[in-house]
C-alpha positions in Angstrom: -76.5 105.6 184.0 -77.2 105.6 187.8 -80.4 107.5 188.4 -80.2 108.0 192.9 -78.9 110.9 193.8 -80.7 112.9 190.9 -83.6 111.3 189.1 -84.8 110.2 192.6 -83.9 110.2 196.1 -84.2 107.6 198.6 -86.7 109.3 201.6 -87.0 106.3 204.2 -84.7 103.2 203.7 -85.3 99.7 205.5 -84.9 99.3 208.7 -86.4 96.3 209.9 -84.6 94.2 207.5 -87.3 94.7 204.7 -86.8 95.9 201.2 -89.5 98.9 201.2 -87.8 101.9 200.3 -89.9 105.4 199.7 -88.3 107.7 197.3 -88.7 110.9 195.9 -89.0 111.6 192.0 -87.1 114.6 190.4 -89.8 116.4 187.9 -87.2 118.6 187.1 -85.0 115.8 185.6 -83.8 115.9 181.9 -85.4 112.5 181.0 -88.9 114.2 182.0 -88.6 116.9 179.7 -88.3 114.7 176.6 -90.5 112.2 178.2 -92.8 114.4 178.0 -92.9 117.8 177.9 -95.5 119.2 179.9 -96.7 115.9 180.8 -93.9 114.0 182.2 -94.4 110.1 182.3 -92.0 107.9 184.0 -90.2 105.4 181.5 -90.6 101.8 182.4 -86.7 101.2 181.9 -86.4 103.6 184.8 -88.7 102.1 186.6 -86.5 99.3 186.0 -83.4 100.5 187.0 -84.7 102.0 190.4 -84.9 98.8 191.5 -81.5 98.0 190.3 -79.9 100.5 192.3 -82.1 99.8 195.6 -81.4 95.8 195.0 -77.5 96.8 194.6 -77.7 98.8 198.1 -79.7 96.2 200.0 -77.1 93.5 198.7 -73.9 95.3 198.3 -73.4 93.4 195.1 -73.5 94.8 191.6 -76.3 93.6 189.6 -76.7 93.3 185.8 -79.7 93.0 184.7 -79.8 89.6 182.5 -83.6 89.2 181.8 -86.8 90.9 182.7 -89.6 88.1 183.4 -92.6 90.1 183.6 -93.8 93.7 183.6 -97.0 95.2 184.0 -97.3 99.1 183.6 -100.9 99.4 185.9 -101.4 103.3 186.1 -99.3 106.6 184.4 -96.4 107.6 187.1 -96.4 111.1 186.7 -93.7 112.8 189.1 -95.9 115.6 188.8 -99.0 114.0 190.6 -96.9 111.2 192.1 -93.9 112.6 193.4 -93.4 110.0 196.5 -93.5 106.6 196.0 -93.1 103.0 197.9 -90.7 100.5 195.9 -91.6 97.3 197.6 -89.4 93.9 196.9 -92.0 91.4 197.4 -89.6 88.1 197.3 -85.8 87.9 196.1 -84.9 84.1 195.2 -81.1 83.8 195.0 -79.7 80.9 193.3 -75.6 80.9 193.1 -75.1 84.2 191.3 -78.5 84.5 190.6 -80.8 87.1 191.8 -84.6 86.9 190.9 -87.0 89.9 192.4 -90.4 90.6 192.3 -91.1 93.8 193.3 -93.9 96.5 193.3 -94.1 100.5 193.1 -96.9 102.3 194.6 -98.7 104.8 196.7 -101.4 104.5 198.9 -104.0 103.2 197.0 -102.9 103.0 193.5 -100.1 100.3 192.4 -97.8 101.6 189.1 -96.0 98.9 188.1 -95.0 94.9 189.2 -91.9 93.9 187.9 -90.4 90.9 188.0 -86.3 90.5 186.9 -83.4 88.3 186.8 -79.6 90.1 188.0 -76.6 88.7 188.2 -74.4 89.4 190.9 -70.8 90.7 189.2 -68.3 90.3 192.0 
């Protein structure tokens, strides 16, 4: 399920040959009501796939996921209180076919979530 577009937008995109991208989080998506009502939380898996779909437009390449290293979930994304935020890709390693990312989301002060994956580029 491809989530830009309409569980979040992309607000500024690299320019300068970085891979910071600000987005925008839809509160009003479906996945936030059941995730949770009145209290919406976003899902680590989408968390997940946001970078997905920002590594697939930086590269061009469609990218399946083939092994999540390491997470760490470091403060509650709420769209509501948090509706902006940086997606930084701290370091891509590419090895053949191989894509390995570290990346970050935060804002301002407060980090969310570091994530560290393995894709595969499907060509």
């Amino acid at each position: 399920m491809k989530l830009l577009g309409d569980f979040f937008h992309i607000i500024d995109v690299p320019v300068d040959g970085t891979c910071s991208w600000r987005i925008k989080l839809n509160a009003d998506h479906i996945i936030y009501k059941s995730h949770f009502p009145d209290n919406p939380i976003t899902p680590g898996v989408c968390m997940i796939q946001i970078i997905t779909e920002l590594m697939e437009s930086k590269t061009l390449l469609r990218l399946e996921l083939k092994k999540v290293r390491n997470v760490k979930f470091l403060s509650v994304l709420s769209p509501v209180n948090n509706d902006e935020v940086t997606v930084l890709v701290k370091k891509i390693t590419v090895d053949g076919n191989e894509y390995k990312v570290q990346a970050v989301v935060y804002d301002d002060s407060v980090q969310f979530a570091k994530i560290s994956v393995v894709y595969e580029a499907i060509r």
